[in-house]
N, C-alpha and C positions, 0 to 999 in steps of 0.2 A: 587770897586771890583777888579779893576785890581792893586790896592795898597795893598790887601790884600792877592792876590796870588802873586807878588812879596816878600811879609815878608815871609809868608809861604815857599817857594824855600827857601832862603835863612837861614831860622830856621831851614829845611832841615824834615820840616810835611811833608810826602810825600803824605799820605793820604789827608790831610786838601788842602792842594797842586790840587790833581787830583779831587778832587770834587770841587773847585774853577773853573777850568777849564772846569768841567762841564756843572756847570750853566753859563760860560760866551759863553760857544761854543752853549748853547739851548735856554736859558733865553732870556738873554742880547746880544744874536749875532747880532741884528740891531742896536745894535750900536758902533758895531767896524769896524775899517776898514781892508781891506781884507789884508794887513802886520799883523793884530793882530791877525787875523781869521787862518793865517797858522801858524802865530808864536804857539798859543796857543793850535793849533794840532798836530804841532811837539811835542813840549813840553807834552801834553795828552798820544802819543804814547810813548814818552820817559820813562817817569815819571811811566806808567804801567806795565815795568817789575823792577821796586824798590820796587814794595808794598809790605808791609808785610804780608796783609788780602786782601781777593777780596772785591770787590767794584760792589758790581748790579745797572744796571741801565736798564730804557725800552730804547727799540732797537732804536725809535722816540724820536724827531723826526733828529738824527745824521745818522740814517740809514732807507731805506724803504726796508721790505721782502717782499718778493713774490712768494708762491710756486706754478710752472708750472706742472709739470707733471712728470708722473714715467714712465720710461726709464727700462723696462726689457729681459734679453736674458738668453739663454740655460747659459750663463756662468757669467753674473751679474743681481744685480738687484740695481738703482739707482733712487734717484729722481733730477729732474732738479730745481734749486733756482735760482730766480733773486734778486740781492742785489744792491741798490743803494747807495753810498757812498756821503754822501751831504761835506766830509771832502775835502779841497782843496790838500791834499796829497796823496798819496801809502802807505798802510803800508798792513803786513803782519797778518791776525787772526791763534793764532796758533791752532785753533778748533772751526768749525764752524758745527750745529747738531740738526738735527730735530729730535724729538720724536712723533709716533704715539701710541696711546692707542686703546688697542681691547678691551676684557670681561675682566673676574674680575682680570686674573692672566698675560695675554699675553701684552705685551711691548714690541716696539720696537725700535730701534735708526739708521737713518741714518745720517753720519756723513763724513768728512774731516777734513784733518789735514794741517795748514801752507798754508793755501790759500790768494792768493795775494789779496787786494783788489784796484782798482785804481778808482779815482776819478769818480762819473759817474755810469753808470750801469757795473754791473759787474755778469757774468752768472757761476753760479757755479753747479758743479755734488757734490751730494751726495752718497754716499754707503752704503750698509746696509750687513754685515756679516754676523749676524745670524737673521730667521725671522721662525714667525708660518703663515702659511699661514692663510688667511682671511681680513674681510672687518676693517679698521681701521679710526678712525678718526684722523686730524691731534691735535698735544697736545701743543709742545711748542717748541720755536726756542731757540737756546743759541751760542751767540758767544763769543769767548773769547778771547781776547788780553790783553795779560800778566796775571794782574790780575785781570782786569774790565771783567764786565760779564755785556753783553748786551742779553735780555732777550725780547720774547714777546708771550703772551698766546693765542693762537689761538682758545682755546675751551669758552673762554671767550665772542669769535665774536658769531652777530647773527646767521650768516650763517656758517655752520661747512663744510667744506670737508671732504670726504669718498675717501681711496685710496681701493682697492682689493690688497695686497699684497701675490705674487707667495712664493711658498719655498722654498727658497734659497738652490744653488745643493751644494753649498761647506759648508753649515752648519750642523750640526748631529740633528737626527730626535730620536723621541721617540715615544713609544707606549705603553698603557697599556692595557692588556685583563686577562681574565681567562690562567692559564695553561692548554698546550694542553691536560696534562695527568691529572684531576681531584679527587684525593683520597675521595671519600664517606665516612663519617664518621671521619676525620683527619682534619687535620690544616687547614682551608682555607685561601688564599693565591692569591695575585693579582701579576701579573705578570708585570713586567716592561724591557723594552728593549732598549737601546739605540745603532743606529746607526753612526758611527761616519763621512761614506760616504769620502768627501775630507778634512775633517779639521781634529783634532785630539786633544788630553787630554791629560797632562802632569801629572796635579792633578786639584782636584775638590772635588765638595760634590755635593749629589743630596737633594730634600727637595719632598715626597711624601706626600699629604693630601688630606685626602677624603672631598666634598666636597656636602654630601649625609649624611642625618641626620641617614638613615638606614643602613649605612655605618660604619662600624669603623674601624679603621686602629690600629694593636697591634705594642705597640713599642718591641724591643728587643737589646740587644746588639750587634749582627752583624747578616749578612748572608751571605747566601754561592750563590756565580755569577758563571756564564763561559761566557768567552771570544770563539768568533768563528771568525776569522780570513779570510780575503779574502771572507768578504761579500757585497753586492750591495742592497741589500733591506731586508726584515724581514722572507720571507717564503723561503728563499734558505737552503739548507742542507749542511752538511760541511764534508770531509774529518774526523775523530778521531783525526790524525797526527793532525790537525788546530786548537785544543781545547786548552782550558786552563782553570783551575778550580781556583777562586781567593775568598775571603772574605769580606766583605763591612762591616767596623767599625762604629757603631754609635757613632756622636758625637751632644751631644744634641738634637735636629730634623732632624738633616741630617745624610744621609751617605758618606763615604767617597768612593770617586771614583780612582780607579786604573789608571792607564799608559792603556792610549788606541791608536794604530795607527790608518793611514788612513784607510778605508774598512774595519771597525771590529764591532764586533755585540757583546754588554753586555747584557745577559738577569741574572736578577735577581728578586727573588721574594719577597715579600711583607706579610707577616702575617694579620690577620684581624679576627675579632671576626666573627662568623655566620650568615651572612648578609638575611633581612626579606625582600629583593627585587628585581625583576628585572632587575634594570638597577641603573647605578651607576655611579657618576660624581668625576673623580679623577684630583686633580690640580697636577703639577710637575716643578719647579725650578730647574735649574742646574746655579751652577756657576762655571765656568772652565778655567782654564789657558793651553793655547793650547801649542803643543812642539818650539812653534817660541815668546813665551813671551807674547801672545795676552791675557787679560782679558776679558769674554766675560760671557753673560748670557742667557740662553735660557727660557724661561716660555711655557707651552701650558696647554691646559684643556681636558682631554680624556675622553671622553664616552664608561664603559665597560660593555658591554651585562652579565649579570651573570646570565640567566634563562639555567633552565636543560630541556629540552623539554621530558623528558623521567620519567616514573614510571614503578618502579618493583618491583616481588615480586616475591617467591621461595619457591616450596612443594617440600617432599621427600616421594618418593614412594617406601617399601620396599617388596623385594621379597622373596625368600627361598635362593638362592646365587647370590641375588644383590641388586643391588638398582635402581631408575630412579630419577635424579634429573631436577623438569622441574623448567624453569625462564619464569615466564612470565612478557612480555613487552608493555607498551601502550602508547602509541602518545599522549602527553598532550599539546603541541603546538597551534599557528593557524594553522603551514604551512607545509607542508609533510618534512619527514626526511626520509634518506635514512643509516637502520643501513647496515654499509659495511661488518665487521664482530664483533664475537661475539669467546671467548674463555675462558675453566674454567680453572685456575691455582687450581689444588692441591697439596697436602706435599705428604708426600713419603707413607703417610699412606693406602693411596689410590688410586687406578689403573683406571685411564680415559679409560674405553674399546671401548666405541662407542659414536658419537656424533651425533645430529642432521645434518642433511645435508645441515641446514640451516646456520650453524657455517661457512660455505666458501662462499654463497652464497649473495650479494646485496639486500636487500632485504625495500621496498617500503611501507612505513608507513602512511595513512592518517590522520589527528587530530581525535584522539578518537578510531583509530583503535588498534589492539592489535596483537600480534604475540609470540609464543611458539619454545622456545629451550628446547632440552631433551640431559641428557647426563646420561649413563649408567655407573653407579661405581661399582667396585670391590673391596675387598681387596687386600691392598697392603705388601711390604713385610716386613715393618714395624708396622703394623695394634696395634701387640699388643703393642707396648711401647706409644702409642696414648694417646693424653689428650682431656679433653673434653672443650677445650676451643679455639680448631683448627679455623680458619676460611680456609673458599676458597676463591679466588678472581675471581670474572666474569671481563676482560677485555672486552669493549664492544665499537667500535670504530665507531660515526656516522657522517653525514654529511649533512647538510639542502640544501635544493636542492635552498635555495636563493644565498647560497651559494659557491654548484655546478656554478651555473647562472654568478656570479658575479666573481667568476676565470677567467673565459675565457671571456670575456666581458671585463674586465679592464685589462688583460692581454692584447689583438690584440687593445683595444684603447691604452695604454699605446705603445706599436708597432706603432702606426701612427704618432700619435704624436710625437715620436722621430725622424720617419721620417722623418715631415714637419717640424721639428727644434723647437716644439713647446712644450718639454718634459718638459719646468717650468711652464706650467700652468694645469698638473698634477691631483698636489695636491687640483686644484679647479673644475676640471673636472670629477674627480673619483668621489668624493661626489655626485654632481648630478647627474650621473649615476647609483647611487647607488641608489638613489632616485626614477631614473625615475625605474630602476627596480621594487621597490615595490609598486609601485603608479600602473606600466601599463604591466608588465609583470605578466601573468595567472599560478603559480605556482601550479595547480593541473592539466591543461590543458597538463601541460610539464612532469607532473608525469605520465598520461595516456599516453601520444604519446610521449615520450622521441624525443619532437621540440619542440625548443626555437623560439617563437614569439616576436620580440624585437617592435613591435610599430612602432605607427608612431612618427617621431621624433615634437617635441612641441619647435618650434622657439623663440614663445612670451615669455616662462616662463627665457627660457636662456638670451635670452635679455635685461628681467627684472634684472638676475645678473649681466652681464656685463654693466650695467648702470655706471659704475666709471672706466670702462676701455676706453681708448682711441678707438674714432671711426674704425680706422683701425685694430685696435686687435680685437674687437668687431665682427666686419666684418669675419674675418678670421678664428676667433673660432667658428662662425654658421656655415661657407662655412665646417668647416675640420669636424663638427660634422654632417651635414648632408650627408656627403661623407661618416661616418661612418654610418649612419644608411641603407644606399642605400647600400652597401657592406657586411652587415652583417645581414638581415634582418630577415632570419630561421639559427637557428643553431642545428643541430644534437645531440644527445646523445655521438654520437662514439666523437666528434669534443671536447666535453666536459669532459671524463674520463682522458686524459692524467693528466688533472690539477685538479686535487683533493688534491692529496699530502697535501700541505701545511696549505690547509684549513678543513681539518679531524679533529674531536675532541673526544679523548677519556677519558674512564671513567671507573676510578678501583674502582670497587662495591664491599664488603666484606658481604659474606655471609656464614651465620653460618653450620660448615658443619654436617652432618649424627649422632647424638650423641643417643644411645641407650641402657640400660639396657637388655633387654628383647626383644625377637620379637616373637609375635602368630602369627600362622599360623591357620585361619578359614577357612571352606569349608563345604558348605549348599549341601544337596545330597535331592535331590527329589525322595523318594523311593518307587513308583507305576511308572506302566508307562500305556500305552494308553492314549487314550483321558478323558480330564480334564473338568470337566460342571463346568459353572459357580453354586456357589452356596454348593457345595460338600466339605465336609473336603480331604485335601491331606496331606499325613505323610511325614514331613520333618526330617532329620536329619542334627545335625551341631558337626561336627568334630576339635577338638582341639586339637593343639600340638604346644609346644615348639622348636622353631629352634634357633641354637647356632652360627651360623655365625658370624654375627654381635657383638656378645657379650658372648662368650665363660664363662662358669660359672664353675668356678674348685671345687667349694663346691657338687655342683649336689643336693642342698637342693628342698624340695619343693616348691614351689610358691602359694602364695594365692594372686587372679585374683579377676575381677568379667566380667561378661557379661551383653550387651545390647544390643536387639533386636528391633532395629528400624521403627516400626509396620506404614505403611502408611495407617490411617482410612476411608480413599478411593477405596482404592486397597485390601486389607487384613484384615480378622480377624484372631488373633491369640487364639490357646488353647492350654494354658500351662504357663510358667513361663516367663516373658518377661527380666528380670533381678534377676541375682542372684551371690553369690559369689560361684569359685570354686577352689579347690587346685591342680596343677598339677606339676608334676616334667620332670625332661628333657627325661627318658627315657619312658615315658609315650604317652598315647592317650586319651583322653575324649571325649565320644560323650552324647551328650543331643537331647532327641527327641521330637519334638512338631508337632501341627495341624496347619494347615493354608486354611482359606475358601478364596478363590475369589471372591469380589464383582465386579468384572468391568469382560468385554470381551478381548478378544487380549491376547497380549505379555503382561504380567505383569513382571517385573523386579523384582530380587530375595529382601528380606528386608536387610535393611544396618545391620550392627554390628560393636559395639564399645567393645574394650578388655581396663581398666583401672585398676588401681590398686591401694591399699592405701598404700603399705610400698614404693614401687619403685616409684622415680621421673620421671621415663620415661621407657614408654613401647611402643614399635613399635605391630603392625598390619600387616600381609600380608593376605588379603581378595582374597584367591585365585578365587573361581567363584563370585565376587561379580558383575559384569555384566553382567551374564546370567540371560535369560528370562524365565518365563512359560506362553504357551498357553491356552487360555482359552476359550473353545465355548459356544454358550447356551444349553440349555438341549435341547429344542425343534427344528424338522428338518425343514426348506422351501427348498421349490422348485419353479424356477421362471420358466415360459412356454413363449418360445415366438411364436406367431403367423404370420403368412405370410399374410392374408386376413383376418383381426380382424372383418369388419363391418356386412358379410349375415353371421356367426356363432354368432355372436353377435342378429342378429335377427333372426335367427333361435329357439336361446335359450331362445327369448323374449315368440314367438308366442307358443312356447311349454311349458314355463313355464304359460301362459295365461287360454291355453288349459287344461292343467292337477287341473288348479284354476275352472274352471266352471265346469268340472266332478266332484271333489270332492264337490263341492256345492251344484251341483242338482241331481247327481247319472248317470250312463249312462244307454242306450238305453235295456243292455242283464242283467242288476241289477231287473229291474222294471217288465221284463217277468217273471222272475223266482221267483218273490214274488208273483205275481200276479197265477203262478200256485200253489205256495205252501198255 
């Protein structure tokens, strides 16, 4: 063997050469002597930077790894490697790099570069640049010198390691949710955001994919980003001055990513066909070359809530000179929502004159409860050049009180944790918080008494995740979590509104505005007066006219109507015509008169009427008394007596109705003389 790695050098095989060397330095090393054991590692190391191709070999048994443990702070995050060199020499690995695998998309790499290694054990740090935070298992080692590649698989071994990996402060973060501002009926659309924090993007592409069968993501040619400038996390607001509005190229599955500095925030959004679900599993790849030449890749998996907790709907109520438009709203949620406000946008056709009072007001939604906005329209001074295919938009902007809860909550622990220098383990402590929230926090308890009950804090369950973090971090993250729950234990309402802001979600609802041919004006005259007996015909009369407001008619032609008299078979019999057709013109009146008996007692409410028509597509209604009542008593009077001492008149009236029984039976005493003379 060792005559055929001498020919080999000499032929100048460099490969046949270093794999020679291989197997004399692992094979057959028992039986060279330690002059041939260093010669043939020199020679190994030599011969590795002439190769043409790499050359794989396992790490064993020329090397033993060992991975110790992860080393992390506010400003790195490392793991520690023990490496044992069985080679009688020094030489230099010019990359030495551990890889940990998470879910289906998340990968990570910690690595070094040009690391010495000397004969013997040898303790080396690893680093890791960019990371999603979570629990990982270890995947595989690679070292490299020149162009041998010593390699060994760790997910292979029985027993697998689990690290917890923190997120890294100097890497860019990403998020994907709904848009804050929601279009009803338009393009729906997944939001994506990328924060770049301390690193930054020179160029890049990003790769968005749904990950959700009910899911689908529409490709397109480009879309339109803004850049927000001198940002530190996702819910901060930005100056105008600090914007910048950019375009994102598709190229094949990706988009291409603009010039980003330190501290800057891309949000950009996403197309998607009509999504049939709730909740939604989006994967996201970035490949990026940073402004210092760094190749780097980022992966995470984001979970984005797409349920609307909200249903609506919308009558128009028309007057003689106006209108009433009510919305109503209803809590389809599990968990209380708080709509903050509510606003109609109209075109110029139409004059907003008066609003509910509810439109500025906070207002506290339970699951399944419901709530009414009214806004009173006018015409505007535009009215007449109006088409009939207007919409209005209801903005309507709410905020889920898990929500409310969870601002201020991760906000003052986020505040501690920076204090106690603890701010990289964040990204794993917010989640369970977010958790314990829903799990133990009484979100209609806090809707009634606006006070947050935060629990008692649950030691075992946290401990159960720190299970892969080192004993003393372990330690330190229960001591600073239950320091937070002892400190924060009630929290207020008032303590709670500053931080809404960022977590508000609104929703631009398109609703179809006032469209009308025609509007009647009905009014039902009850023409007797006194009192009303059940049972008795009463002369109604109903008055008809044409009002032009709404829909001004420059022909002034007739109209052919029809009416219908609403008859409740409980309440009313009708005598006369209950429906018929009639023709009226604008500068006109009609009255039709009928009978109406009361079968029932009380307040009887007047009958409904419907005005329809068969040339005209639409015809408005104004029902001027149509909730007024008539009274109705019975025919016959009672009188109710009440007594002071019910029981001796009671037996008075016994003994005297007894008495007046036996006279008229037997006769009395002055009947029987005066027969008896006559």
């Amino acid at each position: 063997m060792t005559k055929l790695a001498e020919s080999q050098k000499h032929l100048q095989q460099y490969s046949q050469y270093a794999e020679s060397c291989l197997v004399l330095l692992t094979t057959t090393r028992f039986l060279l002597s330690a002059e041939q054991v260093l010669l043939y590692s020199q020679e190994l190391i030599k011969v590795s930077t002439e190769l043409e191709e790499e050359i794989s070999r396992n790490v064993e048994p020329l090397f033993e790894v060992t991975v110790l443990s992860k080393k992390d702070s506010a400003t790195e995050l490392a793991i520690e490697m023990l490496v044992n060199n069985s080679l009688p020499i020094e030489f230099t690995a010019s990359k030495l790099s551990l890889k940990l695998a998470g879910d289906i998309t998340n990968e990570i790499e910690f690595y070094c570069e040009n690391q010495l290694l000397k004969p013997g054990s040898n303790m080396c740090r690893l680093i890791c640049e960019t990371s999603a935070p979570g629990n990982y298992v270890l995947d595989n080692i690679r070292m490299n010198v020149g162009k041998l590649v010593f390699t060994h698989y760790l997910l292979r071994e029985t027993k697998k390691r689990t690290f917890r990996i923190n997120e890294h402060p100097s890497t860019i973060k990403i998020q994907a949710s709904l848009p804050k501002i929601v279009h009803i009926g338009g393009q729906d659309t997944i939001l994506v955001q990328i924060l770049t924090r301390q690193d930054s993007i020179e160029n890049g592409v990003i790769r968005v994919k749904s990950l959700t069968d009910l899911l689908t993501l529409k490709p397109c040619d480009n879309t339109t980003g803004k850049i927000l400038y001198r940002q530190e996390t996702f819910l901060e607001s930005t100056p105008q001055e600090d914007e910048s509005t950019v375009t994102l190229d598709r190229v094949g599955e990706d988009y291409k990513l603009p010039s980003l500095p330190e501290q800057s925030l891309l949000r950009f959004t996403v197309p998607c066909e009509e999504f049939s679900t709730s909740h939604g599993k989006i994967g996201i790849v970035v490949e990026y070359t940073t402004k210092k030449g760094q190749n780097r890749t980022y992966s995470t998996t984001q979970e984005v809530d797409l349920s609307i907790p909200l249903t609506w709907s919308h009558k128009v109520y028309f007057q003689e000179n106006c209108a009433f438009f009510k919305v109503h709203l209803e809590c389809r949620s599990t968990a209380p929502i708080r709509i903050q406000t509510t606003s109609l946008n109209t075109t110029a056709e139409f004059e907003l004159a008066q609003a509910s009072k509810l439109n500025q007001l906070n207002t506290l939604l339970f699951p399944r409860q419901d709530m009414t906005v009214l806004y009173k329209l006018k015409r505007g001074a535009e009215y007449e050049s109006r088409k009939t295919s207007h919409h209005f938009d209801l903005e309507l902007a709410y905020c889920t009180l898990q929500d409310e809860i969870e601002s201020t909550i991760i906000r003052r622990l986020h505040d501690l944790l920076k204090k106690e220098q603890l701010v990289q383990h964040a990204s794993f402590l917010i989640p369970y918080m977010k958790q314990h929230i829903r799990q133990k926090v009484d979100l209609f308890s806090y809707g009634m008494t606006n006070t947050v009950t935060l629990g008692e804090f649950d030691s075992t369950s946290l401990e159960k995740l720190l299970m892969h973090d080192e004993e003393s971090t372990a330690k330190t993250l229960l001591e600073t979590m239950g320091q937070f729950f002892e400190m924060y234990q009630t929290i207020d309402m008032e303590e709670i509104e500053p931080d809404l802001g960022p977590y508000q979600q609104t929703l631009n609802i398109p609703m179809s505005a006032p469209v009308y041919e025609l509007l009647c004006q009905v009014q039902l005259h009850h023409l007797e007066e006194g009192v009303v007996n059940i049972g008795s015909a009463c002369p109604f009369k109903m008055v008809l006219k044409l009002a032009d407001y709404w829909k001004p008619r420059q022909d002034r032609l007739p109209v052919e109507l029809q009416y219908d008299i609403g008859i409740d078979g409980e309440q009313w019999l009708l005598s006369g015509r209950k429906r018929a057709h009639f023709t009226l013109d604008m500068d006109s009146t009609m009255e039709i008169h009928f009978m109406l008996v009361p079968l029932k007692t009380g307040f009887l409410p007047y009958p409904s009427v419907e005005i329809t028509s068969d040339s005209l597509e639409q015809v408005g209604m104004c029902y001027v008394n149509g909730g007024k009542q008539l009274f109705v008593v019975p025919k016959e009077n009672t009188t109710t007596i009440f007594l002071e001492n019910p029981r001796p008149i009671i037996n008075n009236i016994w003994r005297r109705e007894s008495l007046d029984a036996d006279i008229s039976m037997y006769g009395s005493d002055s009947d029987s003389a005066s027969d008896d003379s006559d």
